[in-house]
C-alpha positions as CSV (number, residue, x, y, z in Angstrom):
1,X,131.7,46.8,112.0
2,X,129.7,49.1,114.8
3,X,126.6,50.6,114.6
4,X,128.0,54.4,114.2
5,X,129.8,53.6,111.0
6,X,126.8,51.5,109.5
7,X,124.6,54.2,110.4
8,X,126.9,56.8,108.9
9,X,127.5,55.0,105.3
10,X,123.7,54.2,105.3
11,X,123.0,57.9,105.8
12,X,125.7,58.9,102.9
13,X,124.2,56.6,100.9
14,X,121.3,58.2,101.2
15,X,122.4,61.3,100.3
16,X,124.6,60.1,97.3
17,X,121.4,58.7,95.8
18,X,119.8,62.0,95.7
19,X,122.8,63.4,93.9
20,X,121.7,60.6,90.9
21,X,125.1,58.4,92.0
22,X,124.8,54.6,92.5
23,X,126.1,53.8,96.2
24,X,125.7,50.8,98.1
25,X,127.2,49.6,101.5
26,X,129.4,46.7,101.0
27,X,130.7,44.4,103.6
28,X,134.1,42.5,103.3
29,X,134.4,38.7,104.7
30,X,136.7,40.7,107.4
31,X,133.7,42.4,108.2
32,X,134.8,45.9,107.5
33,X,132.5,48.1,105.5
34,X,132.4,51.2,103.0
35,X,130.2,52.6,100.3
36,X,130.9,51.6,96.9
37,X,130.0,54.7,94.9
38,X,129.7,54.7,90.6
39,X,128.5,57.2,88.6
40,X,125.8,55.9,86.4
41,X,126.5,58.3,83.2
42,X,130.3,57.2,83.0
43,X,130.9,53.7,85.3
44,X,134.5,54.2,85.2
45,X,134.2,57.2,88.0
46,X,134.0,55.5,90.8
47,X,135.4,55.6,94.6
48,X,135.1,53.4,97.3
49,X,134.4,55.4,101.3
50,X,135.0,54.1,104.0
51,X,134.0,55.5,107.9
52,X,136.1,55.1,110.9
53,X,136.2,57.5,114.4
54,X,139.3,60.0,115.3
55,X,139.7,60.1,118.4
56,X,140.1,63.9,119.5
57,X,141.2,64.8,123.2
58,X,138.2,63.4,125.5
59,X,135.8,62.6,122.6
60,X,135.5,60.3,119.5
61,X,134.8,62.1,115.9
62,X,133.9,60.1,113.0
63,X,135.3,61.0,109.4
64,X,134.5,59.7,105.9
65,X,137.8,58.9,104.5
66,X,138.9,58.4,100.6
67,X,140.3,55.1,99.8
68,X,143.6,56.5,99.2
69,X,143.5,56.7,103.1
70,X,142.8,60.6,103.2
71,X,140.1,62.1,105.6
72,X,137.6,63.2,103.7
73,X,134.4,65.1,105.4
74,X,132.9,64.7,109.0
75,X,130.4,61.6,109.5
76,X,127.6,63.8,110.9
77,X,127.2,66.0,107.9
78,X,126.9,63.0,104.8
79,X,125.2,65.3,102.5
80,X,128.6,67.7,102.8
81,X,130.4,64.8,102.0
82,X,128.1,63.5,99.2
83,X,128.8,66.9,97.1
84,X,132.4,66.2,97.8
85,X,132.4,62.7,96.2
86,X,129.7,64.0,93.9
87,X,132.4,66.6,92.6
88,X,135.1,64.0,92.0
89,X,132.9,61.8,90.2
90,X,131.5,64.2,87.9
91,X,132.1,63.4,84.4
92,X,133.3,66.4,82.0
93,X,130.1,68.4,81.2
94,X,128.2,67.5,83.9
């Protein structure tokens, strides 16, 4: 795991915690890393994110991606991608 996607989950992290969501970085013993995300008022919402770069003709953009494997939101904007996962883990009514 680099730097730039440590950095990155650390800052969505961030951000998911002021959206009242329980995140965390976890490592794997293969080293990879994602944010494991739960909603605390219904524990069965929950979404694993992962961060890897794209590259894109001479430069290298990093994406949050679903753990279905879909890109999800751009690295350098986490709180855009906090209201995303925010929005998916939203129980009925809230």
């Amino acid at each position: 795991m680099g730097e730039d996607d440590f950095g990155h989950l650390e800052r969505l992290v961030s951000e998911l915690g002021a959206r009242g969501l329980l995140a965390r970085v976890v490592r794997t013993q293969k080293g990879r890393a994602f944010v494991r995300v739960i909603n605390p008022s219904a524990t069965s919402l929950a979404e694993n994110v992962t961060c890897r770069p794209v590259p894109v003709t001479d430069q290298t953009d990093w994406y949050f991606w679903w753990s279905w494997g879909e890109k999800m939101h751009r690295a350098d904007d986490p709180a855009g991608a906090a209201t995303k996962v925010a929005r998916v883990l939203a129980a009925v009514g809230e």
